[in-house]
C-alpha positions as CSV (number, residue, x, y, z in Angstrom):
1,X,-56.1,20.8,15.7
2,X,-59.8,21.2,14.0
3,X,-58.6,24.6,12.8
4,X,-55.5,22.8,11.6
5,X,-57.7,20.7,9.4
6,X,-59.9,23.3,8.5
7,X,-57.3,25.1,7.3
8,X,-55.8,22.4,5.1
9,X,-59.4,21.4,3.8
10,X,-59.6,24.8,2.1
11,X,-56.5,24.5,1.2
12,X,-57.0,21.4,-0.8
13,X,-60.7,22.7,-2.2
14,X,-59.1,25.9,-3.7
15,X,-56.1,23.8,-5.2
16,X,-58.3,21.5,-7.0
17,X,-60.6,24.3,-7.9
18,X,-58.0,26.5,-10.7
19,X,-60.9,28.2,-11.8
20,X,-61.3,29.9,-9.1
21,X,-57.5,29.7,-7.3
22,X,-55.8,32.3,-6.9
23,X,-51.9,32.6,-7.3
24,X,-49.4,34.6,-5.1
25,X,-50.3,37.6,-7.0
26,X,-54.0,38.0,-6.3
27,X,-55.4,38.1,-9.7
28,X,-57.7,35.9,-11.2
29,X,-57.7,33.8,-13.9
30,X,-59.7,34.7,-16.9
31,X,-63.0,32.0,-17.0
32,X,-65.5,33.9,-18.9
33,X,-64.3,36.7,-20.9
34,X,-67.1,38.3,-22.3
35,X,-68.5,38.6,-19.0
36,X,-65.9,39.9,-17.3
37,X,-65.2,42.4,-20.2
38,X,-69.1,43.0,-20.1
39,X,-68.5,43.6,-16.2
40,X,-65.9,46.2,-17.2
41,X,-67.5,47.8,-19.7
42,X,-70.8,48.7,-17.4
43,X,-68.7,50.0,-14.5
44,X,-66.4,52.1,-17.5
45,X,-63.4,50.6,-17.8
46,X,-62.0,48.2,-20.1
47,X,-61.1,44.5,-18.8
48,X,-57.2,44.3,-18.6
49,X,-55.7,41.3,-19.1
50,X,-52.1,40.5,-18.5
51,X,-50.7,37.5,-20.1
52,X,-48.2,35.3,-18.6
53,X,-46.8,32.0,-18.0
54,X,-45.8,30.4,-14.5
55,X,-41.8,30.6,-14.8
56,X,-42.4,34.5,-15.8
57,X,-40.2,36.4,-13.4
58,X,-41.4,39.8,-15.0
59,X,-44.7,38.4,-15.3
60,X,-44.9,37.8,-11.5
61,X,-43.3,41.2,-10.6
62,X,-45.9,43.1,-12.7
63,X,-49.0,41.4,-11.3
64,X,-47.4,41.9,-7.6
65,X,-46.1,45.5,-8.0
66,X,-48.7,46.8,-10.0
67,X,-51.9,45.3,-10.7
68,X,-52.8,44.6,-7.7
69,X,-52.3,47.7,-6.3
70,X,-53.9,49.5,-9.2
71,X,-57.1,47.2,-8.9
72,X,-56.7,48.0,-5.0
73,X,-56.7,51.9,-5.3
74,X,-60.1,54.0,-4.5
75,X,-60.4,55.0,-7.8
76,X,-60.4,51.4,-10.0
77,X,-61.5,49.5,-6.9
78,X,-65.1,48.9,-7.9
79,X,-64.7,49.6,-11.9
80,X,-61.4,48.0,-13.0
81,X,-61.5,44.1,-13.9
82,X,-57.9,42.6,-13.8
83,X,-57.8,39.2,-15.4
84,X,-55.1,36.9,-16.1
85,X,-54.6,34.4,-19.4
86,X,-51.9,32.1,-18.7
87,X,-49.6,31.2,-22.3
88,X,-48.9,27.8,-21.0
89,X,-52.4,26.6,-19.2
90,X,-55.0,24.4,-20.8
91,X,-57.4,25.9,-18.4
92,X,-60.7,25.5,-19.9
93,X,-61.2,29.9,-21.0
94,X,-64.7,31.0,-22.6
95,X,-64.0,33.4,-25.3
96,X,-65.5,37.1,-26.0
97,X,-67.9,35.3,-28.7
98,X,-68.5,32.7,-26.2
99,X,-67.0,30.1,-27.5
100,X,-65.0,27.6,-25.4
101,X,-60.9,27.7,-25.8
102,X,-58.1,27.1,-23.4
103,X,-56.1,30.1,-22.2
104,X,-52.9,28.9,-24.6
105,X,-54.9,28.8,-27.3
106,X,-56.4,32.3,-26.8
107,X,-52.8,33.2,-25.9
108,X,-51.9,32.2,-29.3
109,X,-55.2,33.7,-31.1
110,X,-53.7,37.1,-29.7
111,X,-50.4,36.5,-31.4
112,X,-49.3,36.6,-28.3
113,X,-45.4,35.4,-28.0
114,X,-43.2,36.8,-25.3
115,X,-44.8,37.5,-21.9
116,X,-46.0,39.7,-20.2
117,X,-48.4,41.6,-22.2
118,X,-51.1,43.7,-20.9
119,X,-53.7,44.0,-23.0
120,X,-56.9,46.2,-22.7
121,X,-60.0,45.2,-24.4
122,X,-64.2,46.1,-24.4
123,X,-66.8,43.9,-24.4
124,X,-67.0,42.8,-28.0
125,X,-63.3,41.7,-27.2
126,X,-61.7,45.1,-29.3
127,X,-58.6,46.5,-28.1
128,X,-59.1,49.3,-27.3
129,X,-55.9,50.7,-26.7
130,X,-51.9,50.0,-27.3
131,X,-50.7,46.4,-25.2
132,X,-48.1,47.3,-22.9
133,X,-45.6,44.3,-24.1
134,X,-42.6,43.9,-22.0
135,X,-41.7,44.4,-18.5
136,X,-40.2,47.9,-19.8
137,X,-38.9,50.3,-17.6
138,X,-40.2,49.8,-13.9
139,X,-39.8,53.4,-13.0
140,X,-42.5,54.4,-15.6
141,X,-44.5,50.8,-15.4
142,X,-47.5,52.5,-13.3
143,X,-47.4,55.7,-15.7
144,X,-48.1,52.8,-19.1
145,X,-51.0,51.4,-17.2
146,X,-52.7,54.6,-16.2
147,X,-52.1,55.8,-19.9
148,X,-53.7,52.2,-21.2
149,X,-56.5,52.5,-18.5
150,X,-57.2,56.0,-19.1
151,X,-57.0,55.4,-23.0
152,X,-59.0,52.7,-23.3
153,X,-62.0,53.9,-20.8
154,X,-62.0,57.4,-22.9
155,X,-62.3,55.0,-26.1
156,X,-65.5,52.8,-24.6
157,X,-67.0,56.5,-23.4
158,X,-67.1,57.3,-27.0
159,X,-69.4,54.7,-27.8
């Protein structure tokens, strides 16, 4: 029973925390995002954000199928930052100057319109290489985010 209510007590605390919630997928929502693009940067990599929306089918298929288990393999594990930006949240977002926003609105800053898009950016928020936009083919989904990854962590190398 005490684990019962335990259990539920987290429950609740992470629900009314969004910040820090996680959905199904497993990746976070973007809160700061010139640290986390600083974060990045130091370990090599660029952040990559995925923008989405909650009734995103595609969205929810890319974060599950490949994301994850890109942020999850040996060799991003402990370099690549995977954030997302929800289109249609208010959730409170700090921006790469550091000033405060809401994830639609920074949604909309990146002219972004039809989800998902996966964007790739360094620390002074630059992209810093081509946004995946689209749930495109998902035979060669994995083979566009190792060719973003790889592109935009040769780019930040170079400077």
């Amino acid at each position: 029973m005490l684990r019962h209510l335990a259990g539920l007590l987290g429950g609740l605390i992470l629900a009314c925390s969004p910040a820090l919630a996680l959905d199904a997928s497993g990746i976070l929502p973007a809160v700061d995002l010139r640290s986390e693009a600083t974060a990045a940067a130091r370990a090599g990599a660029p952040l990559v954000v995925i923008f989405s929306r909650d009734d995103c089918k595609f969205c929810k298929a890319i974060k599950r199928d490949y994301l994850l288990p890109m942020s999850r393999q040996p060799r991003h594990r402990d370099r690549l930052v995977v954030r997302e930006v929800r289109q249609d949240s208010e959730q409170v977002l700090t921006g790469f100057s550091g000033e405060k926003t809401s994830h639609a609105s920074f949604a909309r800053s990146e002219k972004v319109k039809l989800v998902p898009v996966v964007a790739f950016y360094g620390p002074e928020g630059k992209p810093l290489a081509e946004p995946i936009v689209g749930a495109r083919l998902p035979d060669f989904y994995q083979s566009y985010l190792d060719d973003g990854v790889e592109a935009a962590s040769r780019k930040l190398q170079k400077r």
